[in-house]
N, C-alpha and C positions, 0 to 999 in steps of 0.2 A: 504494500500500500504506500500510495506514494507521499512525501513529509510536502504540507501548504504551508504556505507561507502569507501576509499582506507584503508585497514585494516592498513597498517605502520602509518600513519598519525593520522588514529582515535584513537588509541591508544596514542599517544603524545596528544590529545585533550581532550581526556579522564582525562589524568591527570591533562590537564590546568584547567579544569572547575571543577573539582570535588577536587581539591588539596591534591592528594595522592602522589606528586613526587616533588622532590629538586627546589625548587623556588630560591634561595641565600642561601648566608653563613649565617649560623647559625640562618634561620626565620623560623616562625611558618608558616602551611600548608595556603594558601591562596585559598579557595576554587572560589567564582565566581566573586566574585568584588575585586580584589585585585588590589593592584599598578599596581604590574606587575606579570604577570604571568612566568615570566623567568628574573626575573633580574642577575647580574653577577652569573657565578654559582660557587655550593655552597663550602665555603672551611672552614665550621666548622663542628659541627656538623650535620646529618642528621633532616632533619626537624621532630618534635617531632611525629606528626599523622603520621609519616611513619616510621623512627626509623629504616630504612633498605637500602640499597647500592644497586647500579645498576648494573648488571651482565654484561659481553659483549654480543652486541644484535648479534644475529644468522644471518644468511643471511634470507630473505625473498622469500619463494619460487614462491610466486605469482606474486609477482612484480618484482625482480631483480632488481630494484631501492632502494631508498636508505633502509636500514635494519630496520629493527620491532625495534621499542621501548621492551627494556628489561622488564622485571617484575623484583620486589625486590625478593633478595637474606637474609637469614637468615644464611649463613654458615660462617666458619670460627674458629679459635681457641678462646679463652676465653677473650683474647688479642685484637682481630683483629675482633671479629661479630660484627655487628651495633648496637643489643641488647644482654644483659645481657642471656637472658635464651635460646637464639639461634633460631632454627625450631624447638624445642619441642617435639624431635623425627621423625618427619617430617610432625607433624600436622601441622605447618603453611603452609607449601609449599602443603599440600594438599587443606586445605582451600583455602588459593590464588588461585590456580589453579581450584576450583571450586566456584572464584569470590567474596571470603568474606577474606579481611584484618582488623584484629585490634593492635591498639598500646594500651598498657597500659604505662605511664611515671609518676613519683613523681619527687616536685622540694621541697626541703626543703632551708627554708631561715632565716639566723640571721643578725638579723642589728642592731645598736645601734645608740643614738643619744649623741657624744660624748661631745659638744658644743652646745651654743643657744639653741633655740628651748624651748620646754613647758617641757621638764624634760628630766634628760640624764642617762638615763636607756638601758639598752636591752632586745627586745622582740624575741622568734622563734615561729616558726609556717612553712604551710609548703601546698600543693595540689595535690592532684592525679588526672590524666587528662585520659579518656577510649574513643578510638577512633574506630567506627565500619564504612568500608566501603564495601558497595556489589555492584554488577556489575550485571547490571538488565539480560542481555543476559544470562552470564558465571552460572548463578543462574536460569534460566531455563525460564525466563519472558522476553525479548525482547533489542535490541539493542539501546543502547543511552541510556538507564534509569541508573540512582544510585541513593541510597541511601547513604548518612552521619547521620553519629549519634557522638554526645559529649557528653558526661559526665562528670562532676565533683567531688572531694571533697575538703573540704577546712576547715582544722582546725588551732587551736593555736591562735596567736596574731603577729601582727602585727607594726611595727613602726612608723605606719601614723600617730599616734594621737598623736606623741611627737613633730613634726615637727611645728604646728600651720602654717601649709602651707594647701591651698588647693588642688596643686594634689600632691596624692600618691606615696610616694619616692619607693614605691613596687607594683605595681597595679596589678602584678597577686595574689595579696593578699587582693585583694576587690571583686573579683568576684568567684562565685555570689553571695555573700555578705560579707561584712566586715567581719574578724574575728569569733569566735566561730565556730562551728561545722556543717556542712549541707552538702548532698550529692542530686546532681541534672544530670537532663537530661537538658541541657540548650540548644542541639542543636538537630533536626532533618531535615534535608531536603533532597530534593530529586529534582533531575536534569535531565531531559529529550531534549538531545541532537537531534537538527531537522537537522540538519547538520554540516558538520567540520568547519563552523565559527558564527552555532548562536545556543544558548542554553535556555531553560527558569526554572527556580527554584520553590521550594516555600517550604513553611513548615514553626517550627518553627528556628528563623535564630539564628544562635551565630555570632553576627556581627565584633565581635574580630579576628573571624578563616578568616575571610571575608576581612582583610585589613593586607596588608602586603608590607612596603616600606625599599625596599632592604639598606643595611648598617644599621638599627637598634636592627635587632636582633628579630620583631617582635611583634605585639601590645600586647600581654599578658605579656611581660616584663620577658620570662622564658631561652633566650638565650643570648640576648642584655643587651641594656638599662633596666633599672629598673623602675625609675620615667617616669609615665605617657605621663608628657609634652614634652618626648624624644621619645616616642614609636606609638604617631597618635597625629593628631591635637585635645586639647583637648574643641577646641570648637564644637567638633559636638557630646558632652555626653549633652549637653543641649537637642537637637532633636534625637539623635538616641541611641536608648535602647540598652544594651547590648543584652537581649535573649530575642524578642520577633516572633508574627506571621509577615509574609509577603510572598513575593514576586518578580520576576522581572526577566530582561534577562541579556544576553549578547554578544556582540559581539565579535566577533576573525579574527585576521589578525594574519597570520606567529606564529600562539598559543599562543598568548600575546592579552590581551581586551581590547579592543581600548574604547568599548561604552558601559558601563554597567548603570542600574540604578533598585533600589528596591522601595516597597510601603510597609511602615512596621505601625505594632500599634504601637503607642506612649507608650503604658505602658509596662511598663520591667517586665516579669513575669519569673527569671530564676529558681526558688525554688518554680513556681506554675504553674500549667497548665495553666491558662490565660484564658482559655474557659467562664470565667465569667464576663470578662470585653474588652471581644472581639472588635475592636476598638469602645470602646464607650467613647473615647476623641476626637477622627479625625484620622490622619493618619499622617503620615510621607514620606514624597518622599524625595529620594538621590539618587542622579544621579553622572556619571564619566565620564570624557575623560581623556582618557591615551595616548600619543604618545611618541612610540619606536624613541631614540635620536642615530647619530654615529657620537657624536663631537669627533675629534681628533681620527679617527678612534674606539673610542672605548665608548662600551655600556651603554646608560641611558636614562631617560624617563622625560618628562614634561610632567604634569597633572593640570586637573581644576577636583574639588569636589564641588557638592552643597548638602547643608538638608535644607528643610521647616516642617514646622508642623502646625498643624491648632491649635495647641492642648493648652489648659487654662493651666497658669504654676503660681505656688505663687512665691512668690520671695523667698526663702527659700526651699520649698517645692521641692520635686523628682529631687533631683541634684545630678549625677551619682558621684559616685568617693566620693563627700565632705564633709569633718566633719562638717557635722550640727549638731552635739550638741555643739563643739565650739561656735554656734552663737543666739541659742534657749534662748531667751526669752530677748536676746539684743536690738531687734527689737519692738518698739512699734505698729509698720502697715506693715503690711506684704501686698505689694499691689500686682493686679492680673494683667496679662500682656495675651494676647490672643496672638500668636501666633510666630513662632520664626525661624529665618534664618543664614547660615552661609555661608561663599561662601572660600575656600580654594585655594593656589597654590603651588602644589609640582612640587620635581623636586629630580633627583638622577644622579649621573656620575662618572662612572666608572675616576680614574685616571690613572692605571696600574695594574700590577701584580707583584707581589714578586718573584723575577725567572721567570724562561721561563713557568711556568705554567699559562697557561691561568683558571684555578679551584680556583684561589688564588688569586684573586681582591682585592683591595681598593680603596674607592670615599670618595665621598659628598652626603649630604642628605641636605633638606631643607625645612619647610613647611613656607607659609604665611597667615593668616586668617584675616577676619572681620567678626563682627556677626549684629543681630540688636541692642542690647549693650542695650535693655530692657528686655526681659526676657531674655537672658543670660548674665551672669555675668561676662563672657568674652567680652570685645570690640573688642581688638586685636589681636590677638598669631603670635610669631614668633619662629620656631627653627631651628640651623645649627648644624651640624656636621661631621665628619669625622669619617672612622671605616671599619672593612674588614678585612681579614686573617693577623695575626701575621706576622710582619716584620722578626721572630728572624728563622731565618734556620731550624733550627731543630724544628720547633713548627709548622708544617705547617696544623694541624688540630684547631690551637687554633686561636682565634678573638678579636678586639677590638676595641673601641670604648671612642669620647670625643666629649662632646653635650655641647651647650649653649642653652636656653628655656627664654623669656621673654612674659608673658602676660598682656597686659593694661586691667586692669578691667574696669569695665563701670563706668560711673557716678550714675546709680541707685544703681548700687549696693554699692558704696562705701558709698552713702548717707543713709546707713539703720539704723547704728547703730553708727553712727562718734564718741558719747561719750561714752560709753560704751565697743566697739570692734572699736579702729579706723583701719580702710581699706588702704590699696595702692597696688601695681602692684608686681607681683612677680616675680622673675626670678631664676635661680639655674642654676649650671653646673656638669658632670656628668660626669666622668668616670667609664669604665669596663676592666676587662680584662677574658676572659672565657677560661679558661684551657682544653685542652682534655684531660685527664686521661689514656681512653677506648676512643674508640667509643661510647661507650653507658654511660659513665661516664666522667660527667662535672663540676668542678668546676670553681665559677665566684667570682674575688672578687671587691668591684663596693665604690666610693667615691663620697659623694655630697655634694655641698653646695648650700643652699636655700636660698636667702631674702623672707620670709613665708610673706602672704595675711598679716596676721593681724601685723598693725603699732605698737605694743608694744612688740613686741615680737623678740629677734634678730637673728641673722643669724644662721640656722640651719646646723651643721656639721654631717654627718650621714655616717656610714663606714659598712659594713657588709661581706658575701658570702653566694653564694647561690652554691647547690649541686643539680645535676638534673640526675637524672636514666633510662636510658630506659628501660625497661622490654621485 
């Protein structure tokens, strides 16, 4: 039996689940599980997997209600296209229109550690991001189906490992793995819409593309915020893998996900097929409620997040994001913790707009965590911030942002190595400012200061820019 659709609407759904269209100012594409699937819209740049601008939508002949969702446009002067190389002659708009979109974008980034910290140096380095989306119908196979594909490269070096902090003052420069040289397929899935408010996934997931809370800039830290503990709560790298196998649904109200939740393997295989260790640790459940807020007449969302895992964790051992050589061989007993939970509370709220343009927001952002504070080495996380399109008139493509992050580490953890690497709580604050150039050319220049995990070590000072191209 065949899946109906109202065609104007399914095509907005389309893009909610599948995240090929403008979610907020300056965020990465949030395919199924995300914050929000619409939060304030967007007033920096175009989200990186799509890297294209919205045409005016045509009247809809079928309906005479409200008008079809546009498809992305590639036109424009050299000035004014969304990317750099335009339609390619008109290859892109032809592809599109027979259902296959891809972005290619590179983000280069220097940063230096000017003060504190474990040496004041500077590193560059830098990743190219390959985005492939097809449209199961427009491609000749059936309505409701797509595929996502991501891709990777990630070379150079990095400035994490001067910090002596635990998360990554640059975290799209750890994945999918720290520093040196590797190109991967980190994401594949594919989404089969049963109707315009429920969807189910699977493949293997890139859980980064996956989480997107409006005013940060987005969890790979390629628009926004930079350090980690600005861009996702970072207590749920303890349970959930950056690129592994899963699965799950989602729910939709008014194209925004009120109820989503995946079942993933526990081991992160973004640089391996995984086929080898197929959940043979347990699994991973994470689950979401998202509800669409209109305090003060004006748009935001409260959220509950949960992760479990069944899964055996050393105390050192497979800890997303953190310099473990920093703490390799400090530790006389590395003890074994079986299983691990985090329970999360977001929240985001639009304040205004800059001008009468409603395209051009600025809010608050907020997260609160607890975890089981035995195998993860977070007990608590908190972070607030403010951020959204540039105040300054003339700059109405540009964005920014100013975070505060404090995490309580646990008591096991702090107890590992007290003589040797003594432990305490970290916190840092964060600002950005991201330039538009182009449309498709971004400069970001971004400030931070850290009190880093390890007690001996002092307050890290870390100044850099980062440069990001659409293609």
């Amino acid at each position: 039996m065949a899946i109906r659709f109202h065609r104007a609407r399914w095509a907005a759904i389309a893009a909610t689940v599948c995240g090929y269209s403008s979610y907020g100012y300056g965020q990465e594409p949030a395919p199924i599980v995300s914050l929000t699937a619409e939060p304030p819209a967007a007033a920096a740049n175009p989200p990186a997997a799509t890297a294209v601008a919205p045409t005016p939508a045509a009247p809809c002949p079928e309906c005479a209600a409200p008008a079809c969702p546009s498809l992305p446009s590639y036109a424009g002067t050299l000035c004014d296209r969304p990317v750099l190389f335009g339609d390619l002659g008109g290859a892109r708009s032809k592809l599109r229109d027979c259902g296959i979109t891809f972005n290619v974008y590179t983000t280069q980034f220097g940063q230096a550690v000017t003060s504190g910290g474990l040496a004041h140096q500077a590193e560059y380095g830098g990743r190219v991001d390959y985005l492939l989306h097809l449209d199961g119908q427009k491609v000749g196979l059936w309505e409701g189906l797509f595929v996502d594909l991501h891709g990777e490269t990630i070379y150079g070096r990095s400035a994490n490992g001067l910090t002596g902090a635990l998360f990554p003052i640059s975290v799209g420069q750890t994945v999918p793995q720290p520093d040196g040289y590797v190109t991967a397929l980190t994401g594949v899935k594919v989404t089969q819409a049963l109707s315009e408010n429920f969807a189910l996934f699977a493949g293997k997931i890139n859980t980064a593309d996956s989480y997107n809370q409006p005013f940060t800039g987005g969890a790979m830290g390629l628009n926004g915020f930079m350090n980690m503990a600005m861009v996702l709560p970072p207590t749920l790298a303890r349970t959930v893998p950056y690129s592994t196998f899963g699965g799950g649904f989602v729910v939709l109200k008014d194209k925004e996900p009120i109820i989503s939740a995946m079942v993933l393997d526990p081991n992160n295989t973004p640089t391996v097929s995984g086929f080898d260790t197929f959940f043979d640790r347990g699994v991973t459940i994470f689950g979401q409620l998202n509800v669409p807020t209109q305090f003060f007449g004006l748009k935001g969302h409260q959220g509950v997040l949960g992760s479990y895992s069944n899964s055996k964790y050393l105390a050192l051992d497979d800890l997303p994001f953190f310099l473990v050589q920093q703490f390799r061989g400090a530790a006389p007993v590395l003890p074994t913790e079986t299983g691990s939970w985090s329970v999360t509370y977001l929240f985001d709220q639009t304040l205004g707009n800059f001008g009468c343009d409603s395209t051009l927001p600025w809010g608050v952002f907020g997260n609160a965590s607890i975890t089981d504070g035995d195998a993860n080495p977070i007990h608590w996380f908190a972070n607030f911030g403010v951020g959204g399109a540039s105040p300054l008139a003339r700059r109405p493509h540009d964005t920014f942002g100013l975070g505060y992050f404090y995490a309580g580490m646990s008591d096991s953890f702090k107890s590992l190595a007290p003589r040797f690497v003594p432990l305490r709580d970290e916190q840092g604050v964060e600002y950005f400012y991201n330039m538009a150039i182009t449309p498709w050319c971004h400069l970001t220049s971004d400030f931070q200061v850290v009190t880093p995990v390890r007690g001996n070590v002092t307050a890290s000072v870390a100044s850099g820019v980062r440069l990001r191209i659409d293609f």
